[in-house]
Steps between C-alpha positions, in 0.01 A plus 500: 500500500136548631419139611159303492242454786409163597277343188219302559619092550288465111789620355698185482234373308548800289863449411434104374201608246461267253804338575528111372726254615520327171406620199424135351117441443390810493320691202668831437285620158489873456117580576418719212432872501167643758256601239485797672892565421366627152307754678803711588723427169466742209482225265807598247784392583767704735760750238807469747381204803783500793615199655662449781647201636669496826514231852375515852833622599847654370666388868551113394852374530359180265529774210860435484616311187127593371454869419772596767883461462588200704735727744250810464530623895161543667499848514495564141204243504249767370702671251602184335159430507321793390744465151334155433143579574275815522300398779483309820279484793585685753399261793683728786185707527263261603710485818626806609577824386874535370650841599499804282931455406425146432256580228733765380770210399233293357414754273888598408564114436197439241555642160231724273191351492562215758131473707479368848152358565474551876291314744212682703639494858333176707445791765198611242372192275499315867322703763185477585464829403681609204479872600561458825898621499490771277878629585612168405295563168687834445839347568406240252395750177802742598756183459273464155559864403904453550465246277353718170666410202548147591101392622315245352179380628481440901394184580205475696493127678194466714501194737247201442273609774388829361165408287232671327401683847743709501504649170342843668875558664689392204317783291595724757885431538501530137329844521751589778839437266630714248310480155838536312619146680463213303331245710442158346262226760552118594236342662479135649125449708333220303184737489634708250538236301190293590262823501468645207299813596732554746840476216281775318485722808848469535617501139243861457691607781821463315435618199352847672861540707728392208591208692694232290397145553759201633457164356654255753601166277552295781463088496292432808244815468364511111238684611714804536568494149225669419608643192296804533680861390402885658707644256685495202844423785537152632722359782581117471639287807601193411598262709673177365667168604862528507534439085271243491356442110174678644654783552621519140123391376326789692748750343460417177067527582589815612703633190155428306282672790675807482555521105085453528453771710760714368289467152222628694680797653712424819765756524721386778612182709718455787554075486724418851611115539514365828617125570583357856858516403480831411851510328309283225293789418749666232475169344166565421502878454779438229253211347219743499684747357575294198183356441365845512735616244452167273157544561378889451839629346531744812834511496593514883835527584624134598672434844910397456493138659788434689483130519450171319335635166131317534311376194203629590223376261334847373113547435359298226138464384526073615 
């Protein structure tokens, strides 16, 4: 593994975005759809849209007596995994560089059509100067190109101190990576949000790379929900409370959000559930799944549950 410099001290702020310690009294309504979303939507709706549904990790030992066996041994984690879902975060990246063999067995665990969505290494979104290690940048896209077959959308995470000021740099890290890399973007500055003319810099930016926008649906920052598309391709992070009846609410908003904008022409979404017990995630990639299906009729192949069978109260129009 190619390991991490030292990160700027901001970063622990970083890791707790959004993060509430309750989710009681708080307002969690689904902001509706950027007027500008329109913009870059056909307007018919999508002949064949792809979902994807996956978690922040397939490494989770709570998965047992969910979408795991309850004995399944750890290192048959991923392949157990990858035959319940067809996509998951791949978090490793942000972190350090796993070694070229490693990503060999990744790829012989997953079956067809399995996507990783890999984090941009911290030792890019994080510098100073994103350009500044350019080996580093090469290791990075050549553990990307083992990867072919099996590559979703890279996850680009940028860290809450890089604002509208340094949009100049972003344009050209985007210039310097492959074209035939899907990139999709997550910002968290408050002046992208707050600035308006600065979101259209950014968002005319995107839409000239190809770069997919992230919508963060996180309790404590609403303003990064900013509902705004680049492309007819869509990356959801949602972040929810452990089961709580919230969590449940803002899926079922979502179901509707994305049958909207599928009607208008979205073509693709990658949807990854994250909860602070992260085991509690296939919980609600399994609900999902069903509404989804109840829903749009997509017909998405269901996760075997393991455990308890749930009632879980599907989608209704109430």
């Amino acid at each position: 593994m190619l390991p991490l410099a030292v990160l700027p001290s901001a970063d622990s702020l970083y890791m707790k975005f959004g993060r509430l310690d309750s989710p009681e009294g708080h307002a969690f309504n689904l902001p509706p759809s950027h007027p500008l979303t329109s913009k870059v939507l056909p307007g018919r709706p999508a002949l064949l849209p792809r979902v994807h549904i996956g978690c922040s990790v397939w490494s989770e030992k709570g998965y047992k007596g969910r979408i795991f066996p309850p004995r399944t041994p750890q290192g048959r984690f991923l392949e157990t995994y990858a035959r319940q879902l067809p996509t998951v975060e791949l978090n490793g990246t942000h972190y350090y560089l796993p070694r070229p063999e490693v990503v060999a067995s990744w790829m012989a665990a997953v079956p067809e059509g399995f996507l990783f969505c890999p984090k941009v290494p911290q030792f890019i979104t994080h510098r100073r100067n994103m350009l500044g290690n350019p080996e580093m940048i090469e290791q990075f896209i050549l553990r990307l190109a083992a990867m072919e077959g099996h590559l979703g959308p890279c996850i680009m995470q940028m860290p809450p101190y890089f604002g509208p000021d340094r949009l100049d740099e972003l344009a050209r890290l985007l210039e310097a990576l492959p074209q035939d890399i899907a990139m999709a973007l997550e910002v968290r500055h408050p002046a992208w949000f707050a600035d308006t003319a600065a979101q259209d810099e950014l968002f005319a930016l995107m839409e000239a790379s190809g770069t997919h926008a992230i919508l963060s649906d996180v309790g404590g920052r609403r303003d990064a929900l900013h509902m705004r598309l680049s492309s007819r391709k869509v990356l959801v992070r949602f972040n929810g409370h452990n089961l709580h009846p919230t969590d449940y609410h803002r899926l079922n908003a979502w179901a509707l959000q994305l049958q909207e904008w599928m009607e208008e022409g979205l073509e693709e979404v990658f949807f990854f559930m994250h909860q602070p017990e992260q085991g509690l995630g296939a919980d609600l990639a399994r609900y999902f799944i069903r509404t989804l299906n109840a829903r749009l009729g997509l017909g998405l192949p269901e996760p075997i549950w393991y455990g308890e069978q749930q009632q879980l109260s599907l989608y209704t129009e109430s």
